[in-house]
C-alpha positions in Angstrom: -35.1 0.0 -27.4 -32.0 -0.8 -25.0 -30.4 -2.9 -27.8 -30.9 0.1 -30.2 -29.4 2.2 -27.7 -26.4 0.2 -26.7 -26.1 -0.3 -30.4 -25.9 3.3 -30.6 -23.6 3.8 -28.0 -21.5 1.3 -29.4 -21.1 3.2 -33.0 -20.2 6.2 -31.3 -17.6 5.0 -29.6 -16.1 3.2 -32.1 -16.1 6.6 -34.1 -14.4 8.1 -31.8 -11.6 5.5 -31.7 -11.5 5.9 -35.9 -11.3 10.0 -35.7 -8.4 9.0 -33.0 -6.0 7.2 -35.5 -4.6 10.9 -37.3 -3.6 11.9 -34.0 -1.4 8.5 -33.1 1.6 9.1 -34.6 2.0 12.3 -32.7 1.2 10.2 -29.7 3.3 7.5 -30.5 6.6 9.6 -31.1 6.4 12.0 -27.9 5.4 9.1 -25.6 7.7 7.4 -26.6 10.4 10.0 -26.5 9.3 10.8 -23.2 9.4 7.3 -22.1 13.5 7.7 -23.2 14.0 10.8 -21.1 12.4 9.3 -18.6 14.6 6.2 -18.5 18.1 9.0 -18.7 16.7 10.6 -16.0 16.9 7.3 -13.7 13.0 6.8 -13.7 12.2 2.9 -13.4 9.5 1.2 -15.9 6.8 1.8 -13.3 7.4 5.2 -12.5 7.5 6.5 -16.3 4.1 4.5 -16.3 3.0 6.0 -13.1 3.6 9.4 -14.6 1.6 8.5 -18.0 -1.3 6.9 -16.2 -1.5 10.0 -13.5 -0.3 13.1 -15.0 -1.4 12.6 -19.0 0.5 15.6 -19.8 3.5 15.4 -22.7 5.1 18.7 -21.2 5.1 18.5 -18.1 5.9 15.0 -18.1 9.6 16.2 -19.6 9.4 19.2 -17.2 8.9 16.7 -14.2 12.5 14.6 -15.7 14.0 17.8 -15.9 13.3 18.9 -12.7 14.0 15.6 -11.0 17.3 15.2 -12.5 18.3 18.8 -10.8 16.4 17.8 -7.5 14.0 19.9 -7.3 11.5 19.9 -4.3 8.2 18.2 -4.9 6.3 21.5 -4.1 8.0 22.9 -6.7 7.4 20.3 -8.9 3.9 20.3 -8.3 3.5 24.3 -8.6 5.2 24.2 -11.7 3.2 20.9 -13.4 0.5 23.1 -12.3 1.0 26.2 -14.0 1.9 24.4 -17.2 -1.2 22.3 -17.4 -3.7 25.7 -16.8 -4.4 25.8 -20.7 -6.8 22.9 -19.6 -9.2 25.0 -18.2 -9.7 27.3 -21.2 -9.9 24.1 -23.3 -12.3 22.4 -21.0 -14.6 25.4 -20.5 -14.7 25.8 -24.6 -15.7 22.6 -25.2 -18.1 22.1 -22.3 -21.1 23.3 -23.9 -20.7 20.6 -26.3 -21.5 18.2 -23.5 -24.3 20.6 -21.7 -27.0 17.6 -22.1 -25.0 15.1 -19.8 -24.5 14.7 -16.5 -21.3 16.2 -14.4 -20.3 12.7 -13.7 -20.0 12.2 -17.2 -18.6 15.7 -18.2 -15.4 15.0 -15.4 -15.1 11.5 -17.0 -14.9 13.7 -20.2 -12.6 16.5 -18.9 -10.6 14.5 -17.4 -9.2 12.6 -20.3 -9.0 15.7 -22.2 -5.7 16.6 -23.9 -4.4 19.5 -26.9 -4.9 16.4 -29.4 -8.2 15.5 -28.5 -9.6 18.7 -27.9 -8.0 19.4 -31.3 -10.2 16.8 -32.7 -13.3 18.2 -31.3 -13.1 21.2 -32.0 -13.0 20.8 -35.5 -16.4 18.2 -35.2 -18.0 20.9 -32.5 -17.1 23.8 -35.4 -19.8 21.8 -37.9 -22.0 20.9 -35.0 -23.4 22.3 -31.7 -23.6 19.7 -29.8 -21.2 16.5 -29.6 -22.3 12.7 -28.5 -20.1 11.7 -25.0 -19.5 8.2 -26.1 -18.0 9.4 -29.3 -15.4 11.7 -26.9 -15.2 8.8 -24.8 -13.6 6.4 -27.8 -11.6 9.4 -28.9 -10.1 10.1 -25.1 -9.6 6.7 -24.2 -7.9 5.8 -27.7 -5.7 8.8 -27.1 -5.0 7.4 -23.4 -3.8 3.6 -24.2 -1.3 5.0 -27.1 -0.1 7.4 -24.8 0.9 5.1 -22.1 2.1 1.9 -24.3 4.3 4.2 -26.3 5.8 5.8 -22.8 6.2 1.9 -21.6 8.2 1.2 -25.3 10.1 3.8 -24.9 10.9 3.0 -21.1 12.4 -0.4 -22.5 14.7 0.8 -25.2 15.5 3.9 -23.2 18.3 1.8 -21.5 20.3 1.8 -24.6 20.0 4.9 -26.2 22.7 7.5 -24.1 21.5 10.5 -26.2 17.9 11.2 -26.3 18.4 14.9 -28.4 20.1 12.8 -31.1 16.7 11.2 -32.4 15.0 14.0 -33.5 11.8 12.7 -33.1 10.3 15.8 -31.7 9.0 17.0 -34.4 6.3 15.0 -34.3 3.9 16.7 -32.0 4.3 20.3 -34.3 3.8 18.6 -37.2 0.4 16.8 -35.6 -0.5 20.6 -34.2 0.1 21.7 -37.7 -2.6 19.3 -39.0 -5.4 19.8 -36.6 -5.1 23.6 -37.0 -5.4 22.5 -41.0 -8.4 20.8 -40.5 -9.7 23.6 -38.9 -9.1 26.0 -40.9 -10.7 24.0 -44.2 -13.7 23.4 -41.8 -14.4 27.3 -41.2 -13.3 28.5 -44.6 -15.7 31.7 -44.0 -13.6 32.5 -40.8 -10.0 32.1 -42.1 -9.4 35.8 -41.9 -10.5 36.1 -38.1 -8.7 32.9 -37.2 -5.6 34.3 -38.8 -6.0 37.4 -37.3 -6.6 35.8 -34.1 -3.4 33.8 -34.3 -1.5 37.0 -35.3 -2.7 38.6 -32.0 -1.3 35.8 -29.9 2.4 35.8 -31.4 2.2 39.2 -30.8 0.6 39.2 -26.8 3.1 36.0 -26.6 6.4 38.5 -27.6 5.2 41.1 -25.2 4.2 38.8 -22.0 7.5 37.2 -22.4 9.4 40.4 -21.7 7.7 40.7 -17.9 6.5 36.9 -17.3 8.1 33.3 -17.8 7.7 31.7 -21.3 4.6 29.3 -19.7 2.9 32.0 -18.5 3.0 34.3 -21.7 1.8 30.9 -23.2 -1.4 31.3 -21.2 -1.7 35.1 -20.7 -1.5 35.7 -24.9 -3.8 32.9 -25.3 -6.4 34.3 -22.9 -6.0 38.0 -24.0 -6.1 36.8 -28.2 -9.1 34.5 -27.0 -10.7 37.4 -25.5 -10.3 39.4 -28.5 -11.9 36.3 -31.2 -14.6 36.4 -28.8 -15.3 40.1 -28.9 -14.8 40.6 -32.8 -16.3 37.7 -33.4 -19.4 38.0 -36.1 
């Protein structure tokens, strides 16, 4: 019965690490155009690695550079890698009922691994499904994870010889992965494409009018909340 379940355990996990490849090329270009910026900025191997392994966070990783080349103080630094990273709360809470069965130990493990790619991914399983296996999320985080740090240590290496980061252009790469998930989503709740696209309407529009009174990263969060809300309530 253990082998069965180990067996088990081990099929998840290796699904997860499968449902993991799409995402990769997003990971693979931002990581490593953050571990270029990084370099520019005067950021040493181990300190763009530092910043992969600890922070996990493709924005504010490049807001960090940013704000380090300036010298900004660390509080700052820290309220504003704060702020930016809040979206992982509404993520987390919508995908922790997917995970109600298993313990908190397991559920931080989870949450703390958790990023817009692989919450992308599960979302679009949890939409055909109520509940979702935690070694499967575990293969899926962890995948995510090792790509995101080797490609921020390639692109610490070759950062030393590229002067111009903005001439690459290689940021297109995590819209165009956005742009798939929220594909795959959409041809997995076919029924609900009116509401979804109703729902995204409402959040350009809460985004224009929260950017007229707040900062552009909190309109981020403030529309998202208030169209979220909305779904919710209209929701059928």
């Amino acid at each position: 019965m253990n082998r069965l379940s180990q067996s088990s355990e081990r099929a998840q996990f290796g699904q997860g690490v499968k449902d993991c490849l799409p995402t990769l090329l997003g990971y693979v270009g931002i990581g490593g155009a953050f571990g270029i910026v990084g370099s520019s900025a005067g950021l040493s191997p181990l300190e763009i690695s530092l910043l992969s392994l600890l922070v996990y966070a493709g924005s504010a990783q490049f807001i960090i550079c940013a704000l380090l080349v300036v010298h900004t103080p660390v509080s700052v630094i820290i309220a504003t890698t704060f702020i930016v990273n809040l979206r992982h709360f509404l993520m987390a809470l919508t995908i922790a009922p997917a995970f109600a069965d298993y313990s908190l130990k397991r559920n931080i493990s989870i949450g703390a691994l958790l990023t817009d790619e692989t919450f992308g991914v599960a979302a679009t399983k949890h939409a055909g499904q109520p509940k979702l296996n935690a070694d499967w999320m575990t293969g899926l985080n962890l995948t995510a994870y090792l790509c995101w740090l080797l490609s921020s240590l390639a692109g610490a290496a070759i950062g030393q010889w590229i002067h111009n980061p903005d001439a690459l252009g290689i940021d297109f790469a995590l819209p165009a992965m956005f742009v798939a998930l929220l594909i795959l989503q959409l041809q997995h709740n076919r029924s609900k494409l009116t509401h979804y696209l109703a729902i995204m309407g409402y959040t350009v529009l809460f985004m224009l009018l929260y950017s007229y009174v707040v900062p552009s990263h909190l309109a981020v969060l403030l529309s998202t909340m208030t169209a979220a809300t909305i779904g919710v309530m209209t929701s059928r």
